[in-house]
C-alpha positions as CSV (number, residue, x, y, z in Angstrom):
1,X,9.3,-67.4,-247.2
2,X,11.8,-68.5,-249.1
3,X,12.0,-71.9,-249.7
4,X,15.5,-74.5,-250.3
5,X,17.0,-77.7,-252.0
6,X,18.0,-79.2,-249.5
7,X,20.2,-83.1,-249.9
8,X,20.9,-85.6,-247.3
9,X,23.5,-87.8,-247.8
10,X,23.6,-91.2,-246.0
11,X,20.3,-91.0,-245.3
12,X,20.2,-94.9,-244.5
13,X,21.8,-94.6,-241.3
14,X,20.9,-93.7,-237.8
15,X,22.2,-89.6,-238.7
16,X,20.3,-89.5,-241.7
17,X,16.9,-90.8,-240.3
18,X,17.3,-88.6,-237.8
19,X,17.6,-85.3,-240.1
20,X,14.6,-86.5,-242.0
21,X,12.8,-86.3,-238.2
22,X,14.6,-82.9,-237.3
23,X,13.5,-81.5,-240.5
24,X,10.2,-81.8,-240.6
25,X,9.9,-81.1,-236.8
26,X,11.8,-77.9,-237.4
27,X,9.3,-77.2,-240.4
28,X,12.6,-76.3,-242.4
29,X,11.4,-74.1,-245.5
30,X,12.0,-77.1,-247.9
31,X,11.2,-76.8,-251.5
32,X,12.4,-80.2,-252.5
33,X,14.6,-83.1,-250.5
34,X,17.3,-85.1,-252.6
35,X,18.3,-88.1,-250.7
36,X,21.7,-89.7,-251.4
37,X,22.9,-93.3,-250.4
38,X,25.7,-96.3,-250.8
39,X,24.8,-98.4,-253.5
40,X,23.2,-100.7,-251.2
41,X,20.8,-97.8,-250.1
42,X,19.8,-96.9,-253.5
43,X,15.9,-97.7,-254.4
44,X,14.8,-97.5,-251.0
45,X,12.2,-95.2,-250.4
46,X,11.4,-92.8,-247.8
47,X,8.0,-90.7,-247.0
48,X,8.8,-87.3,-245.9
49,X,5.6,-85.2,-245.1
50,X,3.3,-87.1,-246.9
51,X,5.7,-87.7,-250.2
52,X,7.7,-90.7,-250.9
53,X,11.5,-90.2,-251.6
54,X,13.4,-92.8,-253.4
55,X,17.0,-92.5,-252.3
56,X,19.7,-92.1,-255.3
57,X,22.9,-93.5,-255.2
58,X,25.9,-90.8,-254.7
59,X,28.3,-90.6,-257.4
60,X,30.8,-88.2,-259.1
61,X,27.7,-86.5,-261.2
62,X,25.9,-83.2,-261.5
63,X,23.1,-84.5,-259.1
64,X,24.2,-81.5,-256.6
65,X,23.8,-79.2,-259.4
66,X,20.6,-76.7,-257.9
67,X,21.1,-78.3,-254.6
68,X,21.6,-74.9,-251.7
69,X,22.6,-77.0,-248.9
70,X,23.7,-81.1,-248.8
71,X,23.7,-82.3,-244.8
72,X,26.4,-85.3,-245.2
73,X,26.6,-88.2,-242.4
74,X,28.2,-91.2,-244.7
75,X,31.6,-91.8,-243.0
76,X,34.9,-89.2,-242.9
77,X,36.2,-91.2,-246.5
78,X,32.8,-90.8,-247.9
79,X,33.1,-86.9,-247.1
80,X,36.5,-86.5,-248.2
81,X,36.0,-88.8,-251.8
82,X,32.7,-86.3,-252.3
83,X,33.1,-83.0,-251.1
84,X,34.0,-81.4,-254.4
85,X,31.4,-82.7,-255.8
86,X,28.6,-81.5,-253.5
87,X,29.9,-78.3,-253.2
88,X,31.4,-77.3,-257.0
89,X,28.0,-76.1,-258.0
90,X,27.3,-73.9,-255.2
91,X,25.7,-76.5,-252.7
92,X,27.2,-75.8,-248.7
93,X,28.0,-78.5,-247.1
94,X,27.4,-79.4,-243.5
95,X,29.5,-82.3,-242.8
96,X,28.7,-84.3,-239.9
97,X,32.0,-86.6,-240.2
98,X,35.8,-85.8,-238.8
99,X,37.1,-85.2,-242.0
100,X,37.6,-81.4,-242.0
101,X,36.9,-80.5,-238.6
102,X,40.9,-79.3,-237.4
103,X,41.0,-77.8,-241.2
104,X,41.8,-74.1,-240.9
105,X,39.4,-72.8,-243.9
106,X,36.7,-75.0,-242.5
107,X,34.5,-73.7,-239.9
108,X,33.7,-76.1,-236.8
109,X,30.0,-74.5,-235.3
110,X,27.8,-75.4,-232.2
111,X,25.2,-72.4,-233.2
112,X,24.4,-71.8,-229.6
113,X,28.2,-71.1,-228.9
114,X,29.7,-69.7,-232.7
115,X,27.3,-69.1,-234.9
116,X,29.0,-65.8,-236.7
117,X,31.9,-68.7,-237.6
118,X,29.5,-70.1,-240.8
119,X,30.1,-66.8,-242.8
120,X,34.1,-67.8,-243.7
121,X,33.8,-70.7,-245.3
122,X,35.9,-70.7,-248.4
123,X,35.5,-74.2,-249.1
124,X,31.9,-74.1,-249.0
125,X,32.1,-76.8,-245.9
126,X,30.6,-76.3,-242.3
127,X,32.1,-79.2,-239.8
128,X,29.7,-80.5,-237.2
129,X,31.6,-81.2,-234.2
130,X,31.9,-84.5,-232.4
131,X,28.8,-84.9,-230.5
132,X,30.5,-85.2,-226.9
133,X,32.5,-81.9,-228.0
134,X,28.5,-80.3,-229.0
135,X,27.4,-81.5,-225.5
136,X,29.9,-79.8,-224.1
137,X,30.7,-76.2,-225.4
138,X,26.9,-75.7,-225.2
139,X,26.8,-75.8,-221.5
140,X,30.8,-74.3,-221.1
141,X,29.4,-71.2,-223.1
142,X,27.2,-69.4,-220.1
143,X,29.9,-70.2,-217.9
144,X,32.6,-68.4,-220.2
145,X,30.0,-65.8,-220.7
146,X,31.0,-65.5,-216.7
147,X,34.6,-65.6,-216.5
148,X,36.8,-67.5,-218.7
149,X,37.5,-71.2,-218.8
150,X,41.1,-72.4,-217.8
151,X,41.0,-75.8,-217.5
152,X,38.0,-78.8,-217.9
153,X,38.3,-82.5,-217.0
154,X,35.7,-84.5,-218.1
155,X,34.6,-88.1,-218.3
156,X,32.0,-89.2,-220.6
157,X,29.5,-92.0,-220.9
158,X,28.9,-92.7,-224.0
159,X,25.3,-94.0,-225.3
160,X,25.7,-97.0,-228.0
161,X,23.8,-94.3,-230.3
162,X,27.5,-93.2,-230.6
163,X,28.3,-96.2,-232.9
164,X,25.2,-95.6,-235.2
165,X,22.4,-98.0,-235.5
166,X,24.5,-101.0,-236.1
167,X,26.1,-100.1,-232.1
168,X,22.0,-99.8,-230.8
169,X,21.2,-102.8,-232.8
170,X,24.4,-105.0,-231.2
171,X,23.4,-103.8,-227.6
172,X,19.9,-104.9,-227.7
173,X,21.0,-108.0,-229.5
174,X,23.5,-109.1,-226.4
175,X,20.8,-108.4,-223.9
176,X,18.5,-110.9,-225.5
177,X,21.6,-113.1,-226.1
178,X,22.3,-112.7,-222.0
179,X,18.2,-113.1,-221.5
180,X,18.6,-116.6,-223.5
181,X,21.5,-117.9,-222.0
182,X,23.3,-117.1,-225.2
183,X,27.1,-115.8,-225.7
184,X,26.7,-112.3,-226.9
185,X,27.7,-111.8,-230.5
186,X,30.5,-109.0,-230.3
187,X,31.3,-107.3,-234.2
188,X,31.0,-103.3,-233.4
189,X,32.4,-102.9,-229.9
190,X,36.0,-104.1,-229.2
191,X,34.0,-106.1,-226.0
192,X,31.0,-107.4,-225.1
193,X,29.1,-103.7,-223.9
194,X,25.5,-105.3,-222.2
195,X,26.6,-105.8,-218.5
196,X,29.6,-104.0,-219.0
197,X,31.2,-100.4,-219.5
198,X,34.1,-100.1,-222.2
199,X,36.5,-97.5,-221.3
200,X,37.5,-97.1,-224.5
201,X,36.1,-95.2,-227.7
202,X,37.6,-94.6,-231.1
203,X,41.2,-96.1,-231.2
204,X,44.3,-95.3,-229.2
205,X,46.9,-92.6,-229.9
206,X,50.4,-92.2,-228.9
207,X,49.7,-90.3,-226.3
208,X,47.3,-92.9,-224.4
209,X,44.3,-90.6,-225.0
210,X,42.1,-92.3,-227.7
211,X,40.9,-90.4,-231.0
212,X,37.6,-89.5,-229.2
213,X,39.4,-87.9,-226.4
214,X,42.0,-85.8,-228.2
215,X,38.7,-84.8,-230.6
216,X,37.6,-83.3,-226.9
217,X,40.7,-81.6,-226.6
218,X,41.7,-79.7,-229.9
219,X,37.1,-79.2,-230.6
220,X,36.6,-77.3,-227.9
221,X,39.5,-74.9,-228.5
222,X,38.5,-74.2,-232.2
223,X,34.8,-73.7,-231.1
224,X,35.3,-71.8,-228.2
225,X,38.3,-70.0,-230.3
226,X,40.3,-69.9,-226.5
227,X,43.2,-71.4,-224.9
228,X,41.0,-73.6,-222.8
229,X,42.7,-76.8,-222.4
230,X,40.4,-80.3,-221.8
231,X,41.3,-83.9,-220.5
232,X,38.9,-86.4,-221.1
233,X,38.3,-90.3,-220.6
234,X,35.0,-91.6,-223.2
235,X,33.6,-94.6,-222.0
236,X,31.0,-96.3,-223.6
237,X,28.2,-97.9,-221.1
238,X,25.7,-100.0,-222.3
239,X,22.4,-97.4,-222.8
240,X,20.8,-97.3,-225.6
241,X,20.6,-93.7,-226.3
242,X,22.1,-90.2,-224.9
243,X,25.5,-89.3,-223.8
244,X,26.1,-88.6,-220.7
245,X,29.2,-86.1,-219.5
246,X,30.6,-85.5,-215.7
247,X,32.5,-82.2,-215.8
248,X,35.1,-81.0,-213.3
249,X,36.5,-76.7,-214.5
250,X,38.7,-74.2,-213.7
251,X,37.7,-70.7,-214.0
252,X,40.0,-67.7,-213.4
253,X,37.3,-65.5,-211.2
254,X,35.7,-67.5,-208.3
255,X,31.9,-68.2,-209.4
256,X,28.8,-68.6,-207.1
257,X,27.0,-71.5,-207.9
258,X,23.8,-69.3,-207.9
259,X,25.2,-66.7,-210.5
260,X,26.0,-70.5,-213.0
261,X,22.5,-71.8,-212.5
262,X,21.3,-68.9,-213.5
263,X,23.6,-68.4,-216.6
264,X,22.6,-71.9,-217.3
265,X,18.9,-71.4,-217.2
266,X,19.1,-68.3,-219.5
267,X,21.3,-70.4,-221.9
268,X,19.9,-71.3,-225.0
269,X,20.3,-74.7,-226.0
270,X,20.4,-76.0,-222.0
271,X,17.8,-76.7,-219.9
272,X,18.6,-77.0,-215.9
273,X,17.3,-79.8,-213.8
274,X,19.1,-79.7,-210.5
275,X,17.0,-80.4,-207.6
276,X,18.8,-83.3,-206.3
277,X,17.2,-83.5,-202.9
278,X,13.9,-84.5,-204.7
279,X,15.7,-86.7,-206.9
280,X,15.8,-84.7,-209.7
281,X,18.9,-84.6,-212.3
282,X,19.3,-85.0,-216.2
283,X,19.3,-89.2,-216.9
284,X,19.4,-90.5,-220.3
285,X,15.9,-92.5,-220.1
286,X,14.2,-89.4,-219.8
287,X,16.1,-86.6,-222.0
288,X,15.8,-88.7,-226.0
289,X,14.8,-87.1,-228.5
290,X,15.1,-84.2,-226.8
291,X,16.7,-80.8,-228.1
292,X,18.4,-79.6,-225.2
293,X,21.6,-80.7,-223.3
294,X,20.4,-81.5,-220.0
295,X,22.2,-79.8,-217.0
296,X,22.0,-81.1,-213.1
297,X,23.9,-81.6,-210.1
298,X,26.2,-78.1,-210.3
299,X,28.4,-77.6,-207.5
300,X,31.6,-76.7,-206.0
301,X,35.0,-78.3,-206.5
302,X,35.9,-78.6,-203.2
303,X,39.2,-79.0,-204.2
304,X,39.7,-75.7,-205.6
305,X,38.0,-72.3,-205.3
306,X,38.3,-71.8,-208.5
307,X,36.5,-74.8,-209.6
308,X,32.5,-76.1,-210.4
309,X,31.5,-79.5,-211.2
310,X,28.7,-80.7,-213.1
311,X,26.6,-83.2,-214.9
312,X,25.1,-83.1,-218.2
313,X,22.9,-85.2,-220.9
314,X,21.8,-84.8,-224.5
315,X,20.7,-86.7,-227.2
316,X,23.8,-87.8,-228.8
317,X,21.8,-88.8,-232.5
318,X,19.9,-85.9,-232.0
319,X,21.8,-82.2,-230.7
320,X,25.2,-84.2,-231.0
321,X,24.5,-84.7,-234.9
322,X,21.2,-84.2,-237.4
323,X,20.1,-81.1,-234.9
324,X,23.0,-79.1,-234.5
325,X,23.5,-79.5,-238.5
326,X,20.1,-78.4,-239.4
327,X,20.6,-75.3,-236.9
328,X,23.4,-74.4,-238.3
329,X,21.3,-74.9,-242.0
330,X,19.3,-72.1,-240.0
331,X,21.4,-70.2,-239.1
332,X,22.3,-69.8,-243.1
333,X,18.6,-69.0,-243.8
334,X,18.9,-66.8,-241.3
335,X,21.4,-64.6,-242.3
336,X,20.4,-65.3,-245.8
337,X,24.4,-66.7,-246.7
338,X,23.1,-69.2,-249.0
């Protein structure tokens, strides 16, 4: 089998650690792994099966030269500052930042939904999606698959894995200020998030909808390359890891709840757990570090015919980021497009 250079860029941070875990799980044909941080990062050393990796620090260089496929998670400015540099000697880049998602000549892919969308990539970019958008279009796909999509409202509740390690490290910090008796130290979160839900995440916009929403909203039409239009409301809720969604759609052809759970079970990337009578339904203490998106709890809209309501969960660090990138890094290998 043939056998890559493979980079990882940010590597420090809760993404990065995460693709050195996908990667080896996956057993991703791997000839040598390049690890890229801040200055801060650089000197540290990681083991990845067996050998120890001391990170370099990313600069405007010919490191990249060799390099078949860099998986970037060091911020959107990072991205931007860098990408001709990854990518001028030949290295594709899958960017797990906002920075080019919405760009026309870069490809936004959720393999289980659009995988043929990685072979035009004239910039040599591939845009991972937001991870509440991945969540999504993985379980909307077998439903589309079953009559097209008008409209989807969904409300999300959002893991502190969303804000990297330094959100997970804030929320168990609060508890154990609360457990003291201690005011909880709030830097990453606009408000204090133990005890408490934050219905906001990302910044506002003009139109009330915050960044993360609108993401939602213009994601899912470029994935799903349809006119489906999507409302959301993010809220972040003080769990540690794993995004949960509540989804309310509209399809054009009345569906039988029996016909979706068996799309859904067929669906690759979804596993169904909906047998609510015995208590069971997807929950985010039980589905980390799990592959899947976790669907439960389908039903009718009973206020529309036309409707279906649902829940799902899935590992935000792990599908919503480092694993969708590395399947789309597959996906390449696959095809051979490298």
């Amino acid at each position: 089998m043939k056998k890559y250079r493979v980079a990882i860029v940010g590597v420090s941070g809760a993404v990065g650690q995460e693709f050195l875990k996908v990667l080896d799980e996956r057993n991703f044909p791997i000839e040598e792994l390049v690890l890229f941080g801040s200055s801060r990062s650089a000197g540290k050393k990681y083991t990845f099966q067996g050998k120890e990796i001391t990170v370099k620090e990313l600069c405007h260089n010919d490191d990249f030269k060799g390099i078949d496929i860099a998986l970037t998670s060091a911020g959107g400015q990072t991205s931007k500052d860098f990408a001709e540099t990854i990518t001028k000697h030949g290295a594709v880049m899958i960017d797990n930042s906002s920075a080019f998602r919405m760009d026309a000549d870069v490809p936004l892919v959720v393999p289980e939904v659009n995988p043929e969308a990685c072979r035009n990539r004239p910039r040599n970019i591939i845009a991972n999606p937001n991870c509440t958008t991945i969540q999504m279009v993985v379980t909307l796909k077998p439903i589309e698959k079953l009559s097209h999509i008008k409209k989807v409202h969904v409300a999300t509740y959002q893991a502190a894995s969303g804000a990297g390690a330094q959100g997970m490290a804030e929320l168990e910090n609060q508890f154990k200020q609360l457990a003291n008796g201690e005011k909880p130290t709030v830097e990453k979160f606009s408000h204090q998030l133990a005890m408490n839900i934050i219905p906001q995440v990302d910044v506002f916009t003009d139109n009330g909808y915050t960044k993360e929403e609108m993401k939602m909203f213009h994601e899912t039409k470029k994935i799903m390359e349809s006119d489906i239009e999507v409302s959301a409301t993010c809220v972040r809720i003080p769990v540690m890891r794993n995004h949960s969604e509540s989804i309310w759609l509209e399809t054009e052809d009345e569906l039988s709840i029996s016909d979706v759970k068996a799309a859904m079970e067929a669906a690759e990337g979804v596993t169904l757990l909906d047998n609510p009578a015995e208590g069971q339904y997807p929950m985010p203490l039980f589905c980390a570090s799990e592959d899947d998106v976790f669907v439960g709890r389908i039903r009718k809209d009973i206020s529309n015919p036309n409707g279906l309501t649902y829940w799902c969960v899935g590992d935000q660090i792990k599908k919503g980021a480092a694993l969708n990138a590395v399947q789309i890094a597959e996906v390449l290998v696959k095809t051979d497009d490298i």
